[in-house]
N, C-alpha and C positions, 0 to 999 in steps of 0.2 A: 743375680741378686734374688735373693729369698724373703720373702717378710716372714714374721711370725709372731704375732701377737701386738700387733704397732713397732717390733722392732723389726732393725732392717739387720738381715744378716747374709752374710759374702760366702758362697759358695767356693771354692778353689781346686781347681783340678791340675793337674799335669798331665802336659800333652806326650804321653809316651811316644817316643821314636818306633816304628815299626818298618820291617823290609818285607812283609809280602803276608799273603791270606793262606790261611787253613781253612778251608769250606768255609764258613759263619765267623772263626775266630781272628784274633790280630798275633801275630807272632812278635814279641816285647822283649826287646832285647838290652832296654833302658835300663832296667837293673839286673839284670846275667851278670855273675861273677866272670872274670875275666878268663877263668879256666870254659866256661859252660859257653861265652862267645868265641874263643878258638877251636873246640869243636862241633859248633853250630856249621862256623864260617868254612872248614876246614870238610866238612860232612856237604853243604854245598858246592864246594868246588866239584868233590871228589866224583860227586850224580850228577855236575855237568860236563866233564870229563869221560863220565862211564857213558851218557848221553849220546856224545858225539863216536866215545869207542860204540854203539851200535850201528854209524852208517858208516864207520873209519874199519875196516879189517886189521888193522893193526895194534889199536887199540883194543885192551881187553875190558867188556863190559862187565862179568859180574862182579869179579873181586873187586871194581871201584865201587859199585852200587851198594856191595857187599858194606864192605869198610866207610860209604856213607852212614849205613845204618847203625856201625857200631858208634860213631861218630854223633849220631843224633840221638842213639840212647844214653848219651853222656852227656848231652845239651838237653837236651828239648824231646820231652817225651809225646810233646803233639806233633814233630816233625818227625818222628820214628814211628809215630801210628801211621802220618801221610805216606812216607814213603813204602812202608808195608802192605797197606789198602791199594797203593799207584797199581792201576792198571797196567803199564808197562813194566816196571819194574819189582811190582809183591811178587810178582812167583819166584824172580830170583832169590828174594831173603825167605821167603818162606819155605820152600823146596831145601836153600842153606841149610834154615835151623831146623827141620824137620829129617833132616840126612835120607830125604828121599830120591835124589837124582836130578837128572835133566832128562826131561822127554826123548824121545827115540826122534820124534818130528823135527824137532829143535835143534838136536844134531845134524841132521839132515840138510836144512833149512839153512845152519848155519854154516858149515863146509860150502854147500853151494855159494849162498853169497861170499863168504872168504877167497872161494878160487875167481868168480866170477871179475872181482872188484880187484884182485891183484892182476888176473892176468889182465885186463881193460886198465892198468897201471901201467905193465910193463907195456904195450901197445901205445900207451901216450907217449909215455918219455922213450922209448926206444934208445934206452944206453944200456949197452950189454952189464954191465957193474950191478945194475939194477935188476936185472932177469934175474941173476946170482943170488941179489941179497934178498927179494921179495919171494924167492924161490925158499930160502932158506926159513924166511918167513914163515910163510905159508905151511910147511913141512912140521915146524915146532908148533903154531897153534893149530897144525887138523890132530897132530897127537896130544895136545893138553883134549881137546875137544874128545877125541876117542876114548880118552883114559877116563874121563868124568862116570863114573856113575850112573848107569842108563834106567832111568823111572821105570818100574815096574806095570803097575799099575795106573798112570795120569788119570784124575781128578777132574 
């Protein structure tokens, strides 16, 4: 309640709905057109997905991260600066749209954990079916990985 000059007058606010923070800001999704919260929602999934493809070798990380971001520049252009700035994940959309490559380190770094994590795979489950298929795995993304574009320069 407000006064103002001996009158009394009512303040009215609406409590926006919000699902999580940007640095300082509230991400509001109380009034998103219904197209602008199915690619919010759909752009989350996709970075927590691509998340878990960084400790999963199976799962591919950038093209989800990648396709988060296109996803967030169609919602929420504060969720597409976040995820850009993300220390884990800006250099993949940056490197993207900048058609500069992936590091020569990177590749490295990731082949090794790709064979690492599948062969300590096939070591757990010890079913021959599984050597086959993990093997085949493995074979298709260390060549997406080799075919990628190698950074020149890194930044």
């Amino acid at each position: 309640m407000i006064k103002f000059s001996g009158k009394k007058k009512y303040l009215i606010r609406a409590r926006p709905k919000f699902i999580g923070y940007s640095n300082s800001d509230l991400l509001v999704i109380d009034n998103m057109e219904p197209r602008r919260v199915f690619f919010f929602s759909l752009g989350v999934i996709l970075l927590g997905v691509g998340a878990v493809g960084a400790v999963l070798p199976v799962l591919p990380t950038t093209p989800l991260v990648i396709a988060s971001a296109f996803c967030f520049g169609k919602s929420s252009k504060r969720a597409e600066k976040w995820v850009s700035r993300n220390r884990y994940f800006g250099s993949y959309i940056n490197n993207y749209k900048t058609k500069k490559g992936v590091p020569q380190d990177v590749k490295i770094k990731s082949l090794i954990f790709l064979w690492v994590m599948l062969v300590a795979s096939m070591l757990i489950t010890n079913q021959g079916y599984l050597y086959i298929l993990l093997t085949m795995v493995g074979i298709g993304v260390s060549a997406h990985i080799l075919l990628l574009k190698t950074m020149v320069n890194p930044e």
